[in-house]
Structure formats: structure tokens, C-alpha cells
VMD Tcl script that draws the C-alpha trace (Angstrom):
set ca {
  {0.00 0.00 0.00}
  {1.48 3.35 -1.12}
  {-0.88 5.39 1.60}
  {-1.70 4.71 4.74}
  {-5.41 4.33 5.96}
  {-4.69 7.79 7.85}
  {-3.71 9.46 4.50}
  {-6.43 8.16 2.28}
  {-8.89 9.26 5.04}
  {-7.89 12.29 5.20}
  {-8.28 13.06 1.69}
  {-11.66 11.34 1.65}
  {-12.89 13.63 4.28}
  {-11.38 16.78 2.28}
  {-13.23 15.83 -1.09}
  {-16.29 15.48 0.96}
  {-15.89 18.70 2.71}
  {-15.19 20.38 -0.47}
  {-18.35 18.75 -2.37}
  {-20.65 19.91 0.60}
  {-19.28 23.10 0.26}
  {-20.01 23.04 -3.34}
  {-23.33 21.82 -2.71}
  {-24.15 24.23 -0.37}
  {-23.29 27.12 -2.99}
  {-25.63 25.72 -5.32}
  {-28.19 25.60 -3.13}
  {-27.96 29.16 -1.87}
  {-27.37 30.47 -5.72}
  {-31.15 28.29 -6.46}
  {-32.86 29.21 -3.47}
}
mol new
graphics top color blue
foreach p $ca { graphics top sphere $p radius 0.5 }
foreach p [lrange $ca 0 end-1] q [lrange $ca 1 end] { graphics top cylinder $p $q radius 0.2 }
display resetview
């Protein structure tokens, strides 16, 4: 394994912050 569980979690939780952000733009640009 290149990464370690730590490292690939880390960047999970990143995308996912970043795509709620995202998200959560959209939203207030719609509403």
C-alpha cells in the first residue's frame, strides 16, 4: 500500500468537505 489508511482518510474527508461546500453554494445560488 502506497498510503496509509490515515492518508487516504484524510483526503476522503477533504473531497467530501469540499463537495458539501459546493453543494451548499448551489443551493444558496437556487434558493
Amino acid at each position: 500500500m502506497a498510503l496509509s489508511l490515515q492518508q487516504q482518510a484524510k483526503r476522503r474527508t477533504e473531497r467530501n468537505r469540499r463537495r458539501l461546500k459546493a453543494m451548499g453554494n448551489g443551493r444558496l445560488r437556487l434558493s
